[in-house]
Each structure stands twice: as C-alpha cells, then as structure tokens.
VOMARBA-677025 format. One record per residue: residue in three letters; x, y, z of N, C-alpha, C, O in turn. Coordinates in pm, whole numbers, plus 32768, in hexadecimal, padded with zeros to 4 digits. Example, Ala and Ser with C-alpha at 12.3 -4.5 7.8 and 13.67 -1.06 7.14 Angstrom:
ALA85277DC7830C84CE7E3E830C85287EB6830C85907EB4834ESER85057F1F82C485577F9682CA850A80038313853D80728324
! end
This chain:
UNKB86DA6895E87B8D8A6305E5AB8D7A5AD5EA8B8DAA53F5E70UNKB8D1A5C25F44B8C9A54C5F78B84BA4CC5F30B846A4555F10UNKB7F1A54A5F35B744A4F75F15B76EA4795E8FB75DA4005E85UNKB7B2A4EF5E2EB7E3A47B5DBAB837A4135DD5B82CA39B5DBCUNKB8ACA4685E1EB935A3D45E2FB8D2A33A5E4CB8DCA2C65E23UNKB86AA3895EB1B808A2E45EE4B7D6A2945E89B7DAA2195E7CUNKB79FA2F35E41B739A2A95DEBB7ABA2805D48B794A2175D0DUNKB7EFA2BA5D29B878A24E5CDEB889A1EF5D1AB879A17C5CF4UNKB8BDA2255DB0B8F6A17A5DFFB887A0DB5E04B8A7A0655E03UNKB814A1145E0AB7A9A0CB5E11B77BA0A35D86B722A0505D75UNKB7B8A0DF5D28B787A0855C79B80EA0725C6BB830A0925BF9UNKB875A0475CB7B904A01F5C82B91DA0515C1EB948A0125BBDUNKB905A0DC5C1FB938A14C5BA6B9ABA1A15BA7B9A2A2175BC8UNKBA48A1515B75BAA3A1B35B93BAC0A24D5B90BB2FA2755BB5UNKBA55A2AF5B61BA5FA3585B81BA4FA3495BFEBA32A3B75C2EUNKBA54A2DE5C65BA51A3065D05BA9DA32E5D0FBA94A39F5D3FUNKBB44A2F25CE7BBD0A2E85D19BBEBA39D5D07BC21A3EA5D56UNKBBA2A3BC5C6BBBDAA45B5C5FBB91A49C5CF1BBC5A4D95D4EUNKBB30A47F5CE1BAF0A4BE5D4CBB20A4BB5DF9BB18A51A5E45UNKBB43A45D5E10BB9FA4575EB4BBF0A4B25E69BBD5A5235E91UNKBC2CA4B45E2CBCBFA5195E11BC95A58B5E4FBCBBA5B85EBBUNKBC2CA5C25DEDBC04A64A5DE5BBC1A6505E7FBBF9A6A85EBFUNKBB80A6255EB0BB34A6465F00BB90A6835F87BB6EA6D05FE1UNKBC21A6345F69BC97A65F5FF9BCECA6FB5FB9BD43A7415FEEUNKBCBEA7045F60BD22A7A05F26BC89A8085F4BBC90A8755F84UNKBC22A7D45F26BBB0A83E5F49BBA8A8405FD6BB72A8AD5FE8UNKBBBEA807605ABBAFA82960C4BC4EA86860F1BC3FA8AD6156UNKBCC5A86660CCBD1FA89660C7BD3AA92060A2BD87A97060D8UNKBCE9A9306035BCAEA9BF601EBC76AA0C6077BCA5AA7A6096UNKBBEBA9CC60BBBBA5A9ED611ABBD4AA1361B4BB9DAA606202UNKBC43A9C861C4BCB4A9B16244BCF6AA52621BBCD4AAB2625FUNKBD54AA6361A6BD80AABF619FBD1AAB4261BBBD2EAB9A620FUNKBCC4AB3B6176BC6EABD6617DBC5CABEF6211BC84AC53624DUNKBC14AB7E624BBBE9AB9B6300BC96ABDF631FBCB4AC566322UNKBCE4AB7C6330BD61ABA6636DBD8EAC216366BDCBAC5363C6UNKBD75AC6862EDBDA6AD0362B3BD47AD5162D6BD6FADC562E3UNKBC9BAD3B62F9BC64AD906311BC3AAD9463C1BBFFADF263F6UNKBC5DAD3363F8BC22AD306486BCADAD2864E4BCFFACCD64EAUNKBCACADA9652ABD30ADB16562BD52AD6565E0BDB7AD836620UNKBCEBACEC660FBCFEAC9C666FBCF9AC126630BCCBABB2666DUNKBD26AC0A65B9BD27ABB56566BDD8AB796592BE2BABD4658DUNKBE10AAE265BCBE96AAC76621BF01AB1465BBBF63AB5065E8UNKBEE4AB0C6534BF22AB0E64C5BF4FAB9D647ABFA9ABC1642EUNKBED7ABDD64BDBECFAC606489BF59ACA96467BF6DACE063FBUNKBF8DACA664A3C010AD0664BFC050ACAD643BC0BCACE66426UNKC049AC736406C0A1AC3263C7C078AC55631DC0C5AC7C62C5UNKBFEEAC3B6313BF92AC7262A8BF50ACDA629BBEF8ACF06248UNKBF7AAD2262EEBF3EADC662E9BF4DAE1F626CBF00AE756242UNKBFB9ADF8623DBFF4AE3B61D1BFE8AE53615DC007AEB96121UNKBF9DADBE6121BF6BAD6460BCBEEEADB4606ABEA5ADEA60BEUNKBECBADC66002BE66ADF85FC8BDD8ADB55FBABDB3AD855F4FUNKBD89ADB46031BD06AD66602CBCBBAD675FCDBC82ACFF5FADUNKBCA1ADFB5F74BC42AE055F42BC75ADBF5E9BBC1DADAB5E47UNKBD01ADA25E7DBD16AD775E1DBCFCACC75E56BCE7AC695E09UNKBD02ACC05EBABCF7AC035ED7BC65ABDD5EB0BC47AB8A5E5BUNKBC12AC235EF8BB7FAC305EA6BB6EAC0C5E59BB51AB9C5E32UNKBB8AACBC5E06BB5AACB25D80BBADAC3F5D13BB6BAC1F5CB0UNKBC25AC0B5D1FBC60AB7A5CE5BC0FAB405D20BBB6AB325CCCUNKBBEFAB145D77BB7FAA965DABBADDAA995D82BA85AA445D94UNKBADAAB015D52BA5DAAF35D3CBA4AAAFB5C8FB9FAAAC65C42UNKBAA9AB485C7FBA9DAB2F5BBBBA92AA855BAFBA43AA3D5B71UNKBB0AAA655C09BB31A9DD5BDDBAE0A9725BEEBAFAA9035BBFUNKBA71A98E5C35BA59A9155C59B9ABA9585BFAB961A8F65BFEUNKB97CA9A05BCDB93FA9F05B9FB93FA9A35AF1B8DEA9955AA5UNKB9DFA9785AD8B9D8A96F5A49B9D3A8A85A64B99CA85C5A15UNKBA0CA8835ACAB9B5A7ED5AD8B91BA7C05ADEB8D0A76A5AAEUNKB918A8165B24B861A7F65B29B834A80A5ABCB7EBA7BF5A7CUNKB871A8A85A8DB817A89159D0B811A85259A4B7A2A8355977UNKB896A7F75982B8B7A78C5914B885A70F5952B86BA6B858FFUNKB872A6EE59CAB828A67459F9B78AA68959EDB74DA62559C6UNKB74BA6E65A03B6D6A6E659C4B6B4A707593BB64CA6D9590DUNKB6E7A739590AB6D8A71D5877B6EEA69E5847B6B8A67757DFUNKB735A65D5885B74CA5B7585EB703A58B587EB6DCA52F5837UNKB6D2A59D58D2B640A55E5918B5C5A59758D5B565A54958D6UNKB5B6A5F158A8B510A600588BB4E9A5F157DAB52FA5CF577AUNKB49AA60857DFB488A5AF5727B480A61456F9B453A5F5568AUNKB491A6C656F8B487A6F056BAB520A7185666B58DA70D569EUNKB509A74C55C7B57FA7155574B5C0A7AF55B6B583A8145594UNKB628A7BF5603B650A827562CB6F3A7EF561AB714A77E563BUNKB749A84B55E4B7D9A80B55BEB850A81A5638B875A882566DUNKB874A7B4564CB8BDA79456C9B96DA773568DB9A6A7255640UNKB98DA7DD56E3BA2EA7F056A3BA5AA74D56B2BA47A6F85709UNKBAAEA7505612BAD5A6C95606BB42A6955690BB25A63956DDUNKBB94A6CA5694BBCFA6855750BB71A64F57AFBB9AA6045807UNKBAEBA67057A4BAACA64A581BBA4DA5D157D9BA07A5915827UNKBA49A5B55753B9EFA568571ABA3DA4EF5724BA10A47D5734UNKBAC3A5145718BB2BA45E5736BB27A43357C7BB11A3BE57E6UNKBB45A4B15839BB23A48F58B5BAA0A47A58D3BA91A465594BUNKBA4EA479589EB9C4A46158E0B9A4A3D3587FB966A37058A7UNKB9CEA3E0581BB978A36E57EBB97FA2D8583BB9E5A2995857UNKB918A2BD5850B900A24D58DCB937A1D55863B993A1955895UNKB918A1A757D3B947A13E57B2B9A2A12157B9B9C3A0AF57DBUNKBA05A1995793BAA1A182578EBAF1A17B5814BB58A13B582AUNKBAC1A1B3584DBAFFA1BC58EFBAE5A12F5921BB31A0E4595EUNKBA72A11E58FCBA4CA092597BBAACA00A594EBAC59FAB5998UNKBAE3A01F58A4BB359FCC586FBBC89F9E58BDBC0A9F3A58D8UNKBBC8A03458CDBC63A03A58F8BC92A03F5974BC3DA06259C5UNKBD0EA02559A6BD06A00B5A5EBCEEA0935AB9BD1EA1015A9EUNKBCB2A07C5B0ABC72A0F65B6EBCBCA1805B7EBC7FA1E75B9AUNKBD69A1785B63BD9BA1CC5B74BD88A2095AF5BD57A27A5AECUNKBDA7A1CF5AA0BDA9A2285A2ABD27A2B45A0DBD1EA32A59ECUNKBCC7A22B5A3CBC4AA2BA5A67BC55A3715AB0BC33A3DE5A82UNKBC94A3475B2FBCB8A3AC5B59BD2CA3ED5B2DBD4FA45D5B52UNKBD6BA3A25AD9BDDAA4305A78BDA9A4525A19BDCCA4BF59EBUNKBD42A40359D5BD0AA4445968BCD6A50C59ABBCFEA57B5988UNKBC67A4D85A1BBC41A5485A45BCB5A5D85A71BCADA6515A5CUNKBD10A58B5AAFBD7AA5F45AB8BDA6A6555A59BDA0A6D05A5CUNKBDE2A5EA59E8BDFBA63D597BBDABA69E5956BDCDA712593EUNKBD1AA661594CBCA3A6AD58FFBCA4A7325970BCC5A79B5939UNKBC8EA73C59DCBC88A7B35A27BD19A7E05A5ABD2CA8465A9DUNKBD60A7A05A3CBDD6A82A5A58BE20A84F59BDBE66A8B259A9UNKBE12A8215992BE90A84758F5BDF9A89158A4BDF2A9035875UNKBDB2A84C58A7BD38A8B0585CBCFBA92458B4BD06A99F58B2UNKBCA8A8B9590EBC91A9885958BC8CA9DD59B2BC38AA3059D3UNKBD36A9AA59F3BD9DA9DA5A4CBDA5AA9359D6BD78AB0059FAUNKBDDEAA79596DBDF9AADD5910BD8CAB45590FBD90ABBD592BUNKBD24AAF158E5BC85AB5458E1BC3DAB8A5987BBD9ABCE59A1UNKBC7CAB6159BBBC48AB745A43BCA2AC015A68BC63AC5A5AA0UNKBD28AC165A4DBD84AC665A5CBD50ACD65A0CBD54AD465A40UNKBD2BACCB59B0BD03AD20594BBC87AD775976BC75ADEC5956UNKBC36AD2D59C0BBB6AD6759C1BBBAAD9E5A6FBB70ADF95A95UNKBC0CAD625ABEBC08AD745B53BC00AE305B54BC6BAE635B73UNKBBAEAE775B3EBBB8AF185B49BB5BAF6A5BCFBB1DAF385C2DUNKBB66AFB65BBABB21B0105C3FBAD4B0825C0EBB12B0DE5C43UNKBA9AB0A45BE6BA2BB1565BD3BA95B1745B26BAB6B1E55AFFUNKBAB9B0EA5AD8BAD4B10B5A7CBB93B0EA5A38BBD2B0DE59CFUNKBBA7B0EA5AE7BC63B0EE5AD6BC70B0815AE2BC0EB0475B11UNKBD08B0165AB8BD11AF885AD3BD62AFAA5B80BDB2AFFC5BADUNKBD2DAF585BA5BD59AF4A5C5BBDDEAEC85C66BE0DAE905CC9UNKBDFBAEBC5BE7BE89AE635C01BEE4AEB35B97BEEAAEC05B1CUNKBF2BAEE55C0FBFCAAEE65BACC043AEB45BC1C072AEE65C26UNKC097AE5B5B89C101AE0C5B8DC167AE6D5BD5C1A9AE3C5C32UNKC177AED55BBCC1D2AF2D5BBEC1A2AF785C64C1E1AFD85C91UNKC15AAF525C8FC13EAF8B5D2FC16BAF235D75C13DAEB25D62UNKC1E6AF425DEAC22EAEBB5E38C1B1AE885E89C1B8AE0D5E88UNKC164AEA55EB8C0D6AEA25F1DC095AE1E5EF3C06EADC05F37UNKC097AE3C5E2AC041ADBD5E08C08FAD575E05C06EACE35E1BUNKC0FAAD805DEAC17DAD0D5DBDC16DACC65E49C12CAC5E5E43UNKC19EACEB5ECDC180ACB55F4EC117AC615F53C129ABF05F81UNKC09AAC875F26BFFFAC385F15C01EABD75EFEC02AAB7C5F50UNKC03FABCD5E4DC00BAB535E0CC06EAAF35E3BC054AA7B5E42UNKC115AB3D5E6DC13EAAC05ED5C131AA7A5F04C141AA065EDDUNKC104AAA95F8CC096AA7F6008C037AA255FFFC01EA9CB6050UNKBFF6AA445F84BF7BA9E55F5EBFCEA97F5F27BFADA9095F2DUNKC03CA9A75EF1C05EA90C5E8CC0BBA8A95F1FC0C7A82E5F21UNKC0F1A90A5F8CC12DA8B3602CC0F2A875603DC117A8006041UNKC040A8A3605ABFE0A87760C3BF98A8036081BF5DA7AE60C3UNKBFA2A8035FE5BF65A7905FA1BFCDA6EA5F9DBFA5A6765FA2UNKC05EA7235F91C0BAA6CB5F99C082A6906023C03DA62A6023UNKC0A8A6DC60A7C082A6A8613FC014A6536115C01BA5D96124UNKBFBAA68460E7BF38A61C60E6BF59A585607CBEF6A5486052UNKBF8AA573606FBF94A5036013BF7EA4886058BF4FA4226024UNKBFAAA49760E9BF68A4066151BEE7A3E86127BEB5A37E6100UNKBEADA479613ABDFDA486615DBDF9A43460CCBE06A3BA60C5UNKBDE0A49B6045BDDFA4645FD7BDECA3D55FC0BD8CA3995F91UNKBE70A3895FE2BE4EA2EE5FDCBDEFA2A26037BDA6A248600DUNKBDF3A2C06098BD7DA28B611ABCF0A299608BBCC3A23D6047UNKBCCAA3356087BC54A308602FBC4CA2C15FB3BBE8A28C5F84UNKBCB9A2C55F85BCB4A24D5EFFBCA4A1DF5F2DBC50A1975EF7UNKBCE7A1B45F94BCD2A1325FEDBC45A121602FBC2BA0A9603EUNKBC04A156604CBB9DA1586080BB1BA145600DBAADA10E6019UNKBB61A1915F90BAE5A1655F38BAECA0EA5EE6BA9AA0BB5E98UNKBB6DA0BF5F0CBB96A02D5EDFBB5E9FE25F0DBB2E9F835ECEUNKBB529FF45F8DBAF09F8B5FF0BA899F896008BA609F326055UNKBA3C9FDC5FD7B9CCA0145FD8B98B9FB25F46B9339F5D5F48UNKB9E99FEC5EC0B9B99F665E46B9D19EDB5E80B97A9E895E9CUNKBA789EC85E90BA439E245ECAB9EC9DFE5F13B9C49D8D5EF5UNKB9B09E375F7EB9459DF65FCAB8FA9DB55F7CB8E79D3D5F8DUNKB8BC9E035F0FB8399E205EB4B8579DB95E4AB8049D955DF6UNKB9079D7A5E55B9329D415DBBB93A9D685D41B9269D2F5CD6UNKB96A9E095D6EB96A9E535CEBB9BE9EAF5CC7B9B19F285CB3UNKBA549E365CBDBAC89E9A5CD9BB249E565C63BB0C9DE45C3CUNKBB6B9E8A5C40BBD29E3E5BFBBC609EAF5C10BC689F225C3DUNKBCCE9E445BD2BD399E885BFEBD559EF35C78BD6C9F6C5C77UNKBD469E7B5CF9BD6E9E935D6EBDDA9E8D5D78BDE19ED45DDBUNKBE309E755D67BECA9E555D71BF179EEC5D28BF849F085D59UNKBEF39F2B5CDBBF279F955CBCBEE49FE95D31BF2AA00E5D8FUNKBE72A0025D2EBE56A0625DACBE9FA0425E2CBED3A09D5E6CUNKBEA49FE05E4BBEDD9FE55ED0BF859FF45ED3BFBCA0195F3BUNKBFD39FD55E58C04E9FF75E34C057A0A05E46C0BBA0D25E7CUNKC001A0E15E20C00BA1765DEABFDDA1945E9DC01BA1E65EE1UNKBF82A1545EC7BF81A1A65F5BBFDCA1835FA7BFF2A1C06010UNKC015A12B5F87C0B8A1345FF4C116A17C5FDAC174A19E6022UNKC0FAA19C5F58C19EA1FD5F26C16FA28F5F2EC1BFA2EB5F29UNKC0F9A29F5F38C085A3305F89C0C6A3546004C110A3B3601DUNKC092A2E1605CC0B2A31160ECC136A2E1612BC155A2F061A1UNKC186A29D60C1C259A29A60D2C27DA32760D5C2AEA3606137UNKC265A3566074C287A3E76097C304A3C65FF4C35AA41A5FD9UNKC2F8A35F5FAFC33FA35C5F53C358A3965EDEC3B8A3A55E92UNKC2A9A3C45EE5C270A4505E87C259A4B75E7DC225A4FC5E25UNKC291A4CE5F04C275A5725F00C2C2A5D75EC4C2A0A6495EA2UNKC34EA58C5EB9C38FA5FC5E6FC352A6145DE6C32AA67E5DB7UNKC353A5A25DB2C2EEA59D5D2CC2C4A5CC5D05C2E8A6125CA7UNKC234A5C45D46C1B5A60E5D4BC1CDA68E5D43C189A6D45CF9UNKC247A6CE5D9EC233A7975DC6C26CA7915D27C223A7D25CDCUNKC2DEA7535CE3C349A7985C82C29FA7765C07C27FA7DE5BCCUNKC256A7155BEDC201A7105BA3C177A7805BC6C139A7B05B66UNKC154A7A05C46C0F3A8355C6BC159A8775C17C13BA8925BA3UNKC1C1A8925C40C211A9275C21C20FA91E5B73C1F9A98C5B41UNKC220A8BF5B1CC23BA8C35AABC1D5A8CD5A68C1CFA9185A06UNKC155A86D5A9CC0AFA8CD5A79C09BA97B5A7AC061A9CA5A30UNKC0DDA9845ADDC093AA045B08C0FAAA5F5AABC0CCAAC75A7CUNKC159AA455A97C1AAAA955A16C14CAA8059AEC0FCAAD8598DUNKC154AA055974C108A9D858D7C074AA5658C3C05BAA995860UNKC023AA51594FBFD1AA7C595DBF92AB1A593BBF2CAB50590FUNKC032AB40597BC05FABFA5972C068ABED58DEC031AC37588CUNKC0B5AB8758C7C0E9ABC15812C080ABB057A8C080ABE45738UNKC03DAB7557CEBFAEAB26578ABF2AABD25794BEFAAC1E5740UNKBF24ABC65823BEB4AC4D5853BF1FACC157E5BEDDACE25782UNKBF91ACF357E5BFC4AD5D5789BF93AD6E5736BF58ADD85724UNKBF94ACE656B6BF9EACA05631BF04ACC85620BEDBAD0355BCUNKBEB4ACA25689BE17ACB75663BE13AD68564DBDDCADA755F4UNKBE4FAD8C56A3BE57AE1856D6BE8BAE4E5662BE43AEAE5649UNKBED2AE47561DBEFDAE6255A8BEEAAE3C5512BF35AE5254B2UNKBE6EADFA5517BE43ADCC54A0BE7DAD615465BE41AD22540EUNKBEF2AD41548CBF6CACD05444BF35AC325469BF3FABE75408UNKBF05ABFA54D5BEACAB8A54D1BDF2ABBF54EABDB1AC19551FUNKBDE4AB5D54ADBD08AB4154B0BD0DAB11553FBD6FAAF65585UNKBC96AB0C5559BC51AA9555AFBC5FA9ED555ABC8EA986558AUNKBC36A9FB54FCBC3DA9915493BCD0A93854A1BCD4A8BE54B3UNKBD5DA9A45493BDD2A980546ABDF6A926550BBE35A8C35531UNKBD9AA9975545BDD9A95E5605BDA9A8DB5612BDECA87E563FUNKBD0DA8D155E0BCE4A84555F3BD2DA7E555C4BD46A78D5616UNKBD5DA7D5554FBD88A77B54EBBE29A77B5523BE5EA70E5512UNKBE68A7C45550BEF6A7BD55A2BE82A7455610BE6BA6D555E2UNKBE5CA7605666BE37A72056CABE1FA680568EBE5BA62356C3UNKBDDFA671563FBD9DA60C5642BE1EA5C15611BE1AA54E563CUNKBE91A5D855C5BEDCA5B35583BF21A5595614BF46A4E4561BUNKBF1EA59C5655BF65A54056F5BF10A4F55750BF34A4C257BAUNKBE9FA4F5571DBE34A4C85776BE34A42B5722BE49A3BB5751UNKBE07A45F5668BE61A3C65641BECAA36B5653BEC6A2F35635UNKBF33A3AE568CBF9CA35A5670BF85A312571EBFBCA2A8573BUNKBF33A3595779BF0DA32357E8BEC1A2A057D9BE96A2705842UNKBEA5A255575BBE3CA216574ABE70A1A2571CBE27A140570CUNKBEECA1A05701BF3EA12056C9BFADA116572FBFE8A16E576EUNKBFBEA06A572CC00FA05E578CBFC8A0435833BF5AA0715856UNKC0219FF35887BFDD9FFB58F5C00EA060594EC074A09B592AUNKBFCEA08459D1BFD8A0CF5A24C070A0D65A62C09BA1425A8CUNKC0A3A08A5A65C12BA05A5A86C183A0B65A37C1CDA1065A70UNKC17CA0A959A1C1C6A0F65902C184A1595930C1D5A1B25915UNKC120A1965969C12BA2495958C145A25859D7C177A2C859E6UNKC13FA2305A1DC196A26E5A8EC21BA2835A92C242A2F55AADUNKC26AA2295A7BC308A25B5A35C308A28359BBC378A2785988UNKC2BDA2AC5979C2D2A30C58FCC2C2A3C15938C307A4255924UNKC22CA3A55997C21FA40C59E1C2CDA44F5A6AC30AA4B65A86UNKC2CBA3E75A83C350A4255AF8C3C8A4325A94C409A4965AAEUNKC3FAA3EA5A26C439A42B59CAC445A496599CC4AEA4D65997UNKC3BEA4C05969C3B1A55A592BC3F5A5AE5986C45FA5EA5974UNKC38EA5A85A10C3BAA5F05A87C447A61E5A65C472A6875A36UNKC47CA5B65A88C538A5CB5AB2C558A60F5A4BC582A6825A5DUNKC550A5EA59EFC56EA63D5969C560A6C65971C5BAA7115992UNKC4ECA6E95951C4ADA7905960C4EDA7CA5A02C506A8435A01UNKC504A7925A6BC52BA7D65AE0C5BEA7CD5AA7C61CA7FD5AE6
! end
C-alpha cells in the first residue's frame, strides 16, 4: 500500500489520498493484533480481550477484495470488476474531480460494498467467525472503530504529506480543501462524526451481510445501492458533501 500511495503521489494521481487513509487503519489493525497477542505488549492488558483472529481475518478479506479490484483494473485482461470499484478506480473521472472526492469515492466502494461481503465470507473450518450477537465481537469492532477515530491526526498528516509530495512535482490541485479537511482531522472536530458514521456503516453492513444471507439482496442489488451514493458523491463540491454527509449523520444517530 505504501509502495502505491508513492507512486500515485508521484503521477499526481488522487487514489493516493484513499490510500494514506487506508494505509493508517491497516497498521492500526496490526497495532491491535501485536497488543492482544504479546503479553509485554504496554497495552496488552487493555486489549487482551478483543478477538484477534476476527481482526485478521476482516483485515485480510478486506484488503484482499482491494487488491482484486485494483488489479483487475489494471491488467488488460476482460475480467469483470464490481461496478463500485470501476467509479473509484477509474483514473479519468477521479483525476477530474478534487482530490478528496477521490478518496471517498474509494471509501464508499470498500466499506458499503465489501464491508457486507467481507462479513459474509469472514468463516473458520466452515463456520462464520463473526457474530453480532457475541458481546466479545461487539467490544472488537468498537475498539477498532476508537483506535481509528484516535488516528485521525495520523490520517491528515498523511493526506498532507501526499499533498506535498504532488505540489513539489506541480501536480496538485485543490489544495485548499485538503488542507481544510486536515485541520478539522486533527481539531478533533470530527471525531464524533466519524465514530456515529463507523457505527452506522457497520449497522448498514450487518443488515446488508443478513439480506445476502437470506437471499433478499444480490451482490448486483448491493452494488447498484452503492454506486447510487458514490454518484451523488460526484456532483457538487467537496464542501456540499460534507454537510450533506454530517447531516445524514445527525439524523440517523
């Protein structure tokens, strides 16, 4: 992930911005597992409790169904790439639009699409290894959604960093929204935000993984829900979905 964030930052290709995102929730992951499994870990006592082997296996589906869909976008053979990831990846349309929008495109595409499928498939010798209904996991996906809020400094530092990284090169546009969004990152103005929007994913997500689980939505129906918000991400400037976005929030909480 790092290897790519570079080489975006270096063709002033906004999928960097998704990429700093991701890259501070995947070592956050990594933080958690050591902490729960190494009992001289400062933290340990605190994360002992936590279900490692479900942090994993979510981390590794997940990042499992990015790489697919980024190499399939990448290689010429005609292999069909779920429509969510064909709007976030497509380099024409992204590079159109201001840098942030890039990295929500990707958000959307990997958590509302296959946050659900990832839940679905996360199993063990056959059984699913997440159940809503065990307090153990409920504690988990908490934790992970605390420890990602805490990180939100880090998170803007690297958006900032790959900002500066294009301007050097002169290959940046709409700096002024990025650096708006990394101050209200590391204000701490967003964090409530952010947890009530994790928490309302991660519902959508349960009810979505059921729906598959029950025959009542496709993969198809999930995509086309997805993409339906990934459009409306596409009009308007960054400014209009961000208070459309903290709107919803308040609403649904």
């Amino acid at each position: 992930m790092e290897y790519l964030e570079n080489q975006h930052s270096l063709a002033g290709d906004s999928h960097a911005y998704f990429l700093s995102c991701y890259i501070v929730s995947m070592k956050r992951c990594e933080y958690l597992i050591e902490a729960i499994r190494n009992s001289d870990h400062p933290e340990h006592a605190r994360y002992a409790e936590l279900d490692d082997r479900l942090i994993e296996s979510i981390a590794s589906y997940f990042s499992y169904y990015y790489f697919s869909a980024y190499e399939t976008a990448l290689s010429s053979e005609e292999k069909r790439i779920p429509n969510p990831w064909v709007l976030a990846l497509n380099s024409e349309s992204v590079t159109k639009l201001p840098p942030l929008h890039g990295m929500l495109l990707g958000l959307v595409a990997h958590v509302c699409y296959d946050l659900p499928l990832v839940l679905l498939e996360t199993k063990s010798s056959g059984v699913s290894i997440y159940d809503w209904s065990n307090a153990k996991h409920k504690r988990t996906y908490h934790e992970i959604s605390e420890l990602l809020v805490e990180e939100l400094p880090v998170i803007a530092r690297n958006i900032e960093s790959t900002l500066a990284c294009m301007r050097g090169r002169g290959r940046v546009k709409g700096g002024f929204s990025v650096q708006l969004v990394g101050y209200l990152l590391r204000s701490g103005l967003f964090s409530r935000v952010v947890f009530k929007v994790l928490t309302n994913v991660h519902r959508e997500a349960l009810l979505n993984c059921y729906r598959l689980q029950r025959g009542v939505l496709s993969r198809e129906a999930l995509a086309v829900l997805c993409c339906k918000r990934m459009s409306a991400l596409k009009h308007g400037s960054i400014h209009v979905n961000i208070v459309k976005t903290l709107l919803q929030t308040q609403f649904k909480s």
